[in-house]
N, C-alpha and C positions, 0 to 999 in steps of 0.2 A: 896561300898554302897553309899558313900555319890555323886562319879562320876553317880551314875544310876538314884540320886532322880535327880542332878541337868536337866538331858537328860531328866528324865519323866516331867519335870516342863518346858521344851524348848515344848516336844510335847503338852502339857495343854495348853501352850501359842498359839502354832503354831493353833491349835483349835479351840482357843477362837476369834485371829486375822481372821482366814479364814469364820466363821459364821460372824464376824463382818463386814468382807469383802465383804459378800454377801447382808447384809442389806444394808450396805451403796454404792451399785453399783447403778449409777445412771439409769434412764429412768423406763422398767417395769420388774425391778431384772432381774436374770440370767436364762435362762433355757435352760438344759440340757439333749441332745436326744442321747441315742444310741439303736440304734432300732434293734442287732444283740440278745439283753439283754433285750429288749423291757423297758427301762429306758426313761422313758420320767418326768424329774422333772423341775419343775419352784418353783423358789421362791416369796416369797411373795412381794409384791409391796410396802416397808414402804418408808415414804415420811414424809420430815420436817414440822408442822405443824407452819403456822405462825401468828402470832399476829396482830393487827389492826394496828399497826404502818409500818406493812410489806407488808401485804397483804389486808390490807383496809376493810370494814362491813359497818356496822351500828351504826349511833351516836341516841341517844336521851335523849332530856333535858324536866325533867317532872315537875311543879309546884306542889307543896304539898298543900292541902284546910286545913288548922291547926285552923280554924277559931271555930271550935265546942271544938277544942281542949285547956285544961288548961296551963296556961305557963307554970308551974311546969312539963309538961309532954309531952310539945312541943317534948326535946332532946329523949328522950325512944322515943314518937311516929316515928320520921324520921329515929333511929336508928331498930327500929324493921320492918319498910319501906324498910329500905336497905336487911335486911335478907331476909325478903319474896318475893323481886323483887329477891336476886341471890340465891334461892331456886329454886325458879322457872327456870331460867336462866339456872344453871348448869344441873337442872332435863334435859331439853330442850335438854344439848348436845353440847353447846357452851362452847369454851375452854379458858381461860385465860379471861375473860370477867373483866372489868374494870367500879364496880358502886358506887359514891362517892356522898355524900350528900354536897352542899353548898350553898351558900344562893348569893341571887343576890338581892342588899336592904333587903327591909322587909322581900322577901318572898324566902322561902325554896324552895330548886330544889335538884333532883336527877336526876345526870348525868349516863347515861349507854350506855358502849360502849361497841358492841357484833361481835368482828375479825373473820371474813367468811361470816355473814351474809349479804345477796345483799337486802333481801326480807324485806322492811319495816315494810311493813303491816303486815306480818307474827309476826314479831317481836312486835311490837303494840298491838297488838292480846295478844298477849303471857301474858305481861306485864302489861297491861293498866285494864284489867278487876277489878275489886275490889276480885269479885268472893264471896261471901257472899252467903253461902246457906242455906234457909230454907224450913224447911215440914209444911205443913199447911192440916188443916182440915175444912169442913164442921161447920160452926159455928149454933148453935141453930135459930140465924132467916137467914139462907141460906149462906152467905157470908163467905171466908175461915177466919180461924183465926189460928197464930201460935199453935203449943202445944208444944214449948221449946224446937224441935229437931233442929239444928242448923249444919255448918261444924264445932265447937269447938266439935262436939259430932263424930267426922271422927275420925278413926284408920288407914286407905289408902283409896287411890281409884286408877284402875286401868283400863284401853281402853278395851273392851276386844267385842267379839261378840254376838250377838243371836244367838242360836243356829239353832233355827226351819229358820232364815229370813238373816242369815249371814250379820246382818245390825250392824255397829259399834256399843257399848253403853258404859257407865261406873260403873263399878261392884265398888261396895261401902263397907266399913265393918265398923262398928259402935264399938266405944270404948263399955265398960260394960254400965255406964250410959245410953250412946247413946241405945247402944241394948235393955234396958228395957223400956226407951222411946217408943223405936220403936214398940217394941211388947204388950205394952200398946196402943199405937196407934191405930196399924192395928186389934186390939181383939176390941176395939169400932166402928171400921169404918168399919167391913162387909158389902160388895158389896156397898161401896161409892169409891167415888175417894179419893187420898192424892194429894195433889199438892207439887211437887217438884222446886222452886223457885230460881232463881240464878240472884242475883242484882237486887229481885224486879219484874223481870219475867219468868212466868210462863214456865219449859221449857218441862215437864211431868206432867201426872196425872196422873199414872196405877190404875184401881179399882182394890180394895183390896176384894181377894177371899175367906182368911182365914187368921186367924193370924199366925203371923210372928215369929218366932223365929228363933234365934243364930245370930244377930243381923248383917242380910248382905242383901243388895238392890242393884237393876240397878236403873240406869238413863238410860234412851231413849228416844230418840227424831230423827229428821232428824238430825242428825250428819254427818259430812266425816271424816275418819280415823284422819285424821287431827284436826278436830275441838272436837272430843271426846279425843284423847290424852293429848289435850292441857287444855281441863277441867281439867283431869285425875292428868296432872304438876300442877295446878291452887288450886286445891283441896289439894293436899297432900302437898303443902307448905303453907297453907294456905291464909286466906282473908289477902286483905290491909288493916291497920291501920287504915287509912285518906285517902280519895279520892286522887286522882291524875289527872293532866289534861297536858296533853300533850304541851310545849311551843315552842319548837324545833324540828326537825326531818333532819336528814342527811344522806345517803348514802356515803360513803368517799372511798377516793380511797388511794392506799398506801402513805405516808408520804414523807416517803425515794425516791421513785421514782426507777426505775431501774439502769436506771444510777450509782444512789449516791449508790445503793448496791454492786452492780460491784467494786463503786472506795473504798468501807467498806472492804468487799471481798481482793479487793488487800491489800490495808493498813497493813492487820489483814496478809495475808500471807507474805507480806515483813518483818513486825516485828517478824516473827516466825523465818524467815532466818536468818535473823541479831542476834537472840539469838541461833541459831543452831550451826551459825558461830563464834562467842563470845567463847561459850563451847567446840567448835573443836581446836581451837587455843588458848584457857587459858590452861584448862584441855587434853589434846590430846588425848589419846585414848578413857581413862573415859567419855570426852565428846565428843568423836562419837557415844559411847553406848547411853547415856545419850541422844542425839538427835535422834538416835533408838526409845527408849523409850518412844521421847516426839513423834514419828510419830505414835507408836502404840496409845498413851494415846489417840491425835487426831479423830484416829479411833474408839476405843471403846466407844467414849464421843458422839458422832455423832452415831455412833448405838443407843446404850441407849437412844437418845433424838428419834428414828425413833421408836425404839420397843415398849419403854414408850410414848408418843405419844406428848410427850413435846412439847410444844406449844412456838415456839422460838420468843423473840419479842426483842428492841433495850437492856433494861435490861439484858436478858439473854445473849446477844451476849457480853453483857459487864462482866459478869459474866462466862461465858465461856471463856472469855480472861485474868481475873484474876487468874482461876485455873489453867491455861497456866504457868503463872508466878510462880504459887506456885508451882506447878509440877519441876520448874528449880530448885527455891529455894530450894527444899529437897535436889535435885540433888547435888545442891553446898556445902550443909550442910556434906552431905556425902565425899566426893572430899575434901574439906580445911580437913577434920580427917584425909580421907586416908593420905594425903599430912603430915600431923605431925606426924603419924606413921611413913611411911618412913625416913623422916629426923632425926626418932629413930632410924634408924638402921633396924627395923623389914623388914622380907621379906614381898614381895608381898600379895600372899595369906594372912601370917597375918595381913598384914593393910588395905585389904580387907576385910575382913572379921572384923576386931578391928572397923575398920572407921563403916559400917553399925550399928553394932551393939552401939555404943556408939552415933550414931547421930540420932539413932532410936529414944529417948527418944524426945528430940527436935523436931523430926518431929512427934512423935504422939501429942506432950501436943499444936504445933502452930497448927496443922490442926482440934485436935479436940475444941480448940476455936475457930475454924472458923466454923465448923460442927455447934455449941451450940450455937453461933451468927445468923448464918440460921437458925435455927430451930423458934427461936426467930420472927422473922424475918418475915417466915412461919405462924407462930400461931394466931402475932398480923399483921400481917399482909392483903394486900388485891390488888387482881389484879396481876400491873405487880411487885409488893415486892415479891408476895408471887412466880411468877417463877423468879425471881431473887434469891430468895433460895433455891429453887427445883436445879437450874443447877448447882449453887455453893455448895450444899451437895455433888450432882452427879458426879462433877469436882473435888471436893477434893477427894472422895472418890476412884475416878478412879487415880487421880494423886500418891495417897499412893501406889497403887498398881502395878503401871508400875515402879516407882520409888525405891522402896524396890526390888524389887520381879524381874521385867524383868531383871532391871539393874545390878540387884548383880547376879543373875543368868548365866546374858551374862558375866559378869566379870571374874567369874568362870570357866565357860569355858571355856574362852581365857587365862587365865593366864597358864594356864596346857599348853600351847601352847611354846615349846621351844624356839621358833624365837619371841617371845612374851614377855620374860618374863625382861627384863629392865625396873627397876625405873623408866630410863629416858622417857620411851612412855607412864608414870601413873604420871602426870603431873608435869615431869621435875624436879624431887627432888628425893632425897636421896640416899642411899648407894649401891653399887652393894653387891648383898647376894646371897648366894646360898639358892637354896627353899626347 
């Protein structure tokens, strides 16, 4: 029984390694024709997603106008500035974005930097509007005047079409408040206009036919898909704070340069060697597994960052190389027990199986403080911290797994291996026993 579970967990493996195998094939995946079966499959084309340190975007540095604003409520204003520019940011689709408030003298700036983006203006766009909406009506001597509906009165908005005119517009829903506003509104204004307002101008007026109820409107205007979706982001993260006024603007190109990734690239594969080769010749057999182990870990870490769609930038690659490390460390934790069982006398098997199990506890209490330090990390975190702890949960969590699990597995099997079974090729210690 226990010889069938270890075979059914070599084929789980072999499974997991082969779909991993396929995501991380490089160019546009693998596809597979045999036309006798009429088998034509291709897999899907996942690809590393990189950071502005990698692959370069869009810089910009925005002045804050704090000037209406109390000193007492300076620090809330710039900190609630920051939320609703990466509100909007993340709505938009941009991945790992990096936007930090600091001051240059007197005056406040927020810095945003958006990896992939080439298109400035787009970005500008995005970003820079205040976005401030108000409903206005027909005032008694002709002129509109507010009636209290505002974007604080929004529950979403969302891009969406006319049906009769297939012209973009934005489908609005109104918190409760908002909805009885609204429908107070439009029961006084039959067959007037509303004016629908955004930063002061006028961008709608639909006349109103009848009143409104369940408290849901378009916006329409000349729109392109583009400029109503980006309302669409603008609205449901809401207005700016405080004005903002552009002081900066860059296009950048990658940091690193190609070259210096290339010479990263090797760096990072030479020290892999040199620790494969370390654990071949400390440990001998244990550490040929063990460097098994750490090629599969490789592999599945590198899926998972192509599937999740992990956005890798200098942090995470530094982060990926830590879990690397950790991934040995278990390795070694397990190997020094195996090692003092055997110089118990115990056979093989058993101090295979004694070592895991007793180095088990050590390796769950170091990894899951490093888990709960990421997480940390995560929460209070922003930018490149926060995928500095995404890769390092990722990494440790993969590394428990090839490390426990492959390892002891492949162990397993080969010790039942007759021509196998010497202390001396299970890191050169201990007593000959019969198993």
């Amino acid at each position: 029984m226990k010889k069938r579970r270890n075979w059914t967990k070599i084929v789980l493996i072999g499974l997991l390694l082969a779909a991993a195998i396929i995501v991380d094939w490089p160019g546009k995946g693998i596809h597979i024709v045999f036309k006798p079966l009429h088998i034509d499959i291709k897999s899907p084309d996942f690809k590393v997603k990189q950071g502005l340190d990698l692959q370069g975007g869009t810089s910009i540095t925005y002045n804050a106008d704090l000037s209406k604003t109390p000193a007492n409520e300076k620090q809330n204003a710039m900190n609630s500035l920051r939320s609703v520019i990466e509100n909007r940011v993340n709505a938009f689709g941009v991945t790992e974005p990096v936007i930090q408030t600091t001051k240059m003298g007197s005056q406040d700036q927020i810095n945003v930097e958006l990896p992939g983006v080439k298109d400035v203006n787009q970005a500008m766009d995005l970003i820079g509007k205040t976005a401030q909406l108000d409903f206005q009506e027909l005032g008694p001597k002709g002129a509109p005047v507010s009636f209290g509906l505002t974007g604080k009165d929004l529950q979403s908005a969302s891009q969406t079409f006319d049906p009769n005119t297939n012209q973009p517009e934005v489908s609005i829903v109104f918190n409760s408040d908002g909805s009885k506003k609204f429908e107070e509104a439009t029961a006084q204004n039959v067959g007037k206009p509303i004016y629908i307002l955004l930063d002061g101008q006028v961008i709608s007026a639909p006349k109103v036919n009848e009143k409104i109820s369940g408290g849901r409107a378009v916006i329409t205007g000349q729109f392109s898909v583009k400029e109503a979706k980006n309302l669409a982001i603008q609205l449901n993260a809401g207005a700016l704070p405080v004005p903002i006024h552009i002081a900066q603007q860059q296009t950048v190109g990658a940091t690193l340069g190609q070259q210096a990734i290339k010479e990263s690239l090797f760096a990072g594969i030479l020290g892999v060697i040199l620790v494969m080769l370390f654990m071949a010749l400390y440990y001998r057999l244990p550490g040929l597994v063990a460097d098994v182990a750490l090629v599969l870990y490789a592999i599945f870490v590198l899926a998972i960052f192509k599937v999740l769609a992990i956005t890798l930038t200098l942090a995470g690659v530094a982060a990926f190389i830590l879990s690397i490390g950790m991934a040995v460390d278990a390795n070694v934790l397990i190997f020094e027990r195996m090692k003092e069982e055997l110089h118990y006398g115990k056979s093989l098997n058993a101090a295979v199986e004694t070592g895991f199990k007793r180095a088990w506890t050590a390796i769950r209490d170091s990894n899951l403080a490093s888990i709960i330090t990421a997480s940390i990390l995560f929460l209070f975190g922003s930018g490149t911290i926060k995928g500095f702890a995404v890769v390092l949960i990722i990494g440790v969590l993969v590394s428990m797994f090839t490390a426990v699990n492959v390892t002891r597995t492949l162990l397993r099997i080969i010790i039942k291996r007759k021509f196998l079974i010497s202390p001396k090729l299970y890191l050169g210690a201990g007593k000959e026993t019969d198993q």
